[in-house]
C-alpha positions as CSV (number, residue, x, y, z in Angstrom):
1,X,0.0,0.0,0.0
2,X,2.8,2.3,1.2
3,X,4.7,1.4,-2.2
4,X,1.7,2.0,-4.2
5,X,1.3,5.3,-3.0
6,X,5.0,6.4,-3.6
7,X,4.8,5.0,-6.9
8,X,1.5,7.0,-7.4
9,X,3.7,10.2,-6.0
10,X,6.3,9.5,-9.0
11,X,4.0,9.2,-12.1
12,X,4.0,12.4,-13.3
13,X,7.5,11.6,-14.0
14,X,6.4,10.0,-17.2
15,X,5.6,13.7,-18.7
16,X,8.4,15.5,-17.6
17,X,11.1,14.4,-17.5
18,X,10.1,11.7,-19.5
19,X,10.4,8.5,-17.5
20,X,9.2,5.4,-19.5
21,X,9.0,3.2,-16.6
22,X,7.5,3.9,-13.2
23,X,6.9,0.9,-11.4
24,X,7.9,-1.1,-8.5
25,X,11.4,-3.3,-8.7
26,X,11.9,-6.5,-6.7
27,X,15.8,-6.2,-6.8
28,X,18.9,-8.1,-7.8
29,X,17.7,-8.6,-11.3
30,X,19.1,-11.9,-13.0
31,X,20.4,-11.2,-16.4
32,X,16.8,-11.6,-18.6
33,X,15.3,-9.8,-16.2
34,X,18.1,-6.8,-16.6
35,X,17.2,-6.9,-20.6
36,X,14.0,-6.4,-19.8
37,X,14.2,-3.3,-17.7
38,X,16.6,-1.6,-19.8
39,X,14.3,-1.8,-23.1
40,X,12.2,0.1,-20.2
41,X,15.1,2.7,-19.6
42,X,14.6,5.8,-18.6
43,X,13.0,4.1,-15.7
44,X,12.0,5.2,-12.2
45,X,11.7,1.5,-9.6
46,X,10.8,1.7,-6.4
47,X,11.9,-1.4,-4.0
48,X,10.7,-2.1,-0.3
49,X,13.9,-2.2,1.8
50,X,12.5,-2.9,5.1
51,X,11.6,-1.8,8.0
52,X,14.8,-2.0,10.2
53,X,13.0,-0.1,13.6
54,X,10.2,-0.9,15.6
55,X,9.8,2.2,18.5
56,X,7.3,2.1,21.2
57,X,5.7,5.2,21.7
58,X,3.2,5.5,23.7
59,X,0.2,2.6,23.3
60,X,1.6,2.7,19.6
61,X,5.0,1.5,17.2
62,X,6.5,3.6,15.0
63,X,7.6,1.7,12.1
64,X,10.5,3.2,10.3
65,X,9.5,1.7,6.5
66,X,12.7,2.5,3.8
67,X,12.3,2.5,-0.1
68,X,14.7,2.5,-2.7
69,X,14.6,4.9,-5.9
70,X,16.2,3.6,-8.6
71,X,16.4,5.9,-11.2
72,X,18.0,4.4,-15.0
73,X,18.9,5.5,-17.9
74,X,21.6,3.8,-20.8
75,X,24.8,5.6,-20.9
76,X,25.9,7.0,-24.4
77,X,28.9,6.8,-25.8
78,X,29.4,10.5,-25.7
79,X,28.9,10.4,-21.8
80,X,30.9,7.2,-21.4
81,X,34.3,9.2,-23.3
82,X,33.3,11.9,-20.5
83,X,33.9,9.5,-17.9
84,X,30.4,9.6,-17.0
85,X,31.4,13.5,-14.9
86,X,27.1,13.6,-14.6
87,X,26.2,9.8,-15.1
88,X,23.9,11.2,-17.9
89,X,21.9,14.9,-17.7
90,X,18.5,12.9,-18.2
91,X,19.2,10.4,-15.4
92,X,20.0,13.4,-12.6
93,X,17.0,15.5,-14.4
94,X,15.1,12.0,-13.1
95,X,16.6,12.0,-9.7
96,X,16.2,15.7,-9.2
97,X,12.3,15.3,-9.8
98,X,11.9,12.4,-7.9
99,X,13.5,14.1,-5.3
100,X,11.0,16.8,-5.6
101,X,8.1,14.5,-5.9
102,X,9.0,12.8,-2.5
103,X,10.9,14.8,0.1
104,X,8.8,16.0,2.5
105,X,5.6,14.4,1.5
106,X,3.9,12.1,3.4
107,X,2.8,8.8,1.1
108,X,-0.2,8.5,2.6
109,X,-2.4,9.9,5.4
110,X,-1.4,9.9,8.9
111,X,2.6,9.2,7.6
112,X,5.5,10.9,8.3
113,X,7.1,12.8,5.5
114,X,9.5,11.0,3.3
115,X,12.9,11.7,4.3
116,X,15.9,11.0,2.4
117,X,19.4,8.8,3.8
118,X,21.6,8.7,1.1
119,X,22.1,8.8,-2.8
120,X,23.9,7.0,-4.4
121,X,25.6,7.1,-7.9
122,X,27.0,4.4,-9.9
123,X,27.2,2.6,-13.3
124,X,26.1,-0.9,-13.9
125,X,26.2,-2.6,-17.1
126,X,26.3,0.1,-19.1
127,X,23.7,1.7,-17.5
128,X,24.1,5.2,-15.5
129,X,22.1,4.5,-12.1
130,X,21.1,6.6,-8.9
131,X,19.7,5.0,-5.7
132,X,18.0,7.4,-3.3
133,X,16.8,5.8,0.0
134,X,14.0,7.7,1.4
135,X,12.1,6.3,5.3
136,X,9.1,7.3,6.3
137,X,7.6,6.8,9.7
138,X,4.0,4.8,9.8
139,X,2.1,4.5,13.4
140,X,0.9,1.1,14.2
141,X,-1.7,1.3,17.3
142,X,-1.6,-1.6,20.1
C-alpha cells in the first residue's frame, strides 16, 4: 500500500522528464530480467527495503518503512568518453524530480514525511544508475 502510493507520488514523471517506466522493482535482477528493464530505460523503480525499527511510543509503534529509488537511464557513448562527470543529464534530471516528488511528503495519510538517507551514484552494465533511499515513519496502534 505504502509502495503504491510512492509509486503513485512519481507518475508524473512520465511527462516531464520523461520517464518510461514507473513501477515497482523487486531487486537483484538476473540477467533476462536486466534486458528487460533496460528496453524500459529511462525508468523510475521503487523497492521495499525494510523496516529496520520498531519504536514504542506510547500505546503505539512507530515503524521506520525505507524504499529504494532507482532511477536508470543507458549511458551513451558520448557520456561514457566523458567519464560519466554527470552519469547522464537525463538520469540526474530523473533524480532531481523524484527528489521533488518525494521529500517532505507524506505517502499517505497519517505518515510521516518522506525523508531522504543517502544517494547513491554508480554505473552498472552500461547503464548510469542513482539509488535514493528515502524512510518514512507509519504509526501502528496496540
Amino acid at each position: 500500500e505504502v509502495e503504491d502510493a510512492i509509486l503513485e507520488l512519481l507518475q508524473p514523471l512520465r511527462e516531464t522528464p520523461g520517464a518510461k517506466t514507473v513501477a515497482a522493482f523487486q531487486g537483484q535482477p538476473d540477467k533476462d530480467t536486466w534486458a528487460r528493464l533496460r528496453r524500459g530505460f529511462p525508468a523510475v523503480l521503487v523497492l521495499y527495503a525494510g523496516s529496520p525499527a520498531f519504536m514504542p511510543s506510547g500505546r503505539r509503534l512507530e515503524e521506520r518503512m525505507e524504499f529504494e529509488v532507482y532511477v536508470m537511464d543507458k549511458v551513451t557513448d558520448r557520456q561514457q568518453t566523458a567519464k560519466n562527470r554527470n552519469r547522464g543529464t537525463r538520469t540526474y534530471a530523473l533524480l532531481a524530480a523524484a527528489r521533488e516528488r518525494l521529500l517532505g511528503v507524506p505517502p499517505l495519510p497519517g505518515m510521516g514525511p518522506c525523508l531522504p538517507s543517502s544517494i547513491q551514484g554508480f554505473v552498472l552494465d552500461g547503464a548510469s544508475v542513482y539509488r535514493m533511499t528515502v524512510s518514512t515513519i507509519h504509526n501502528i496502534a496496540l
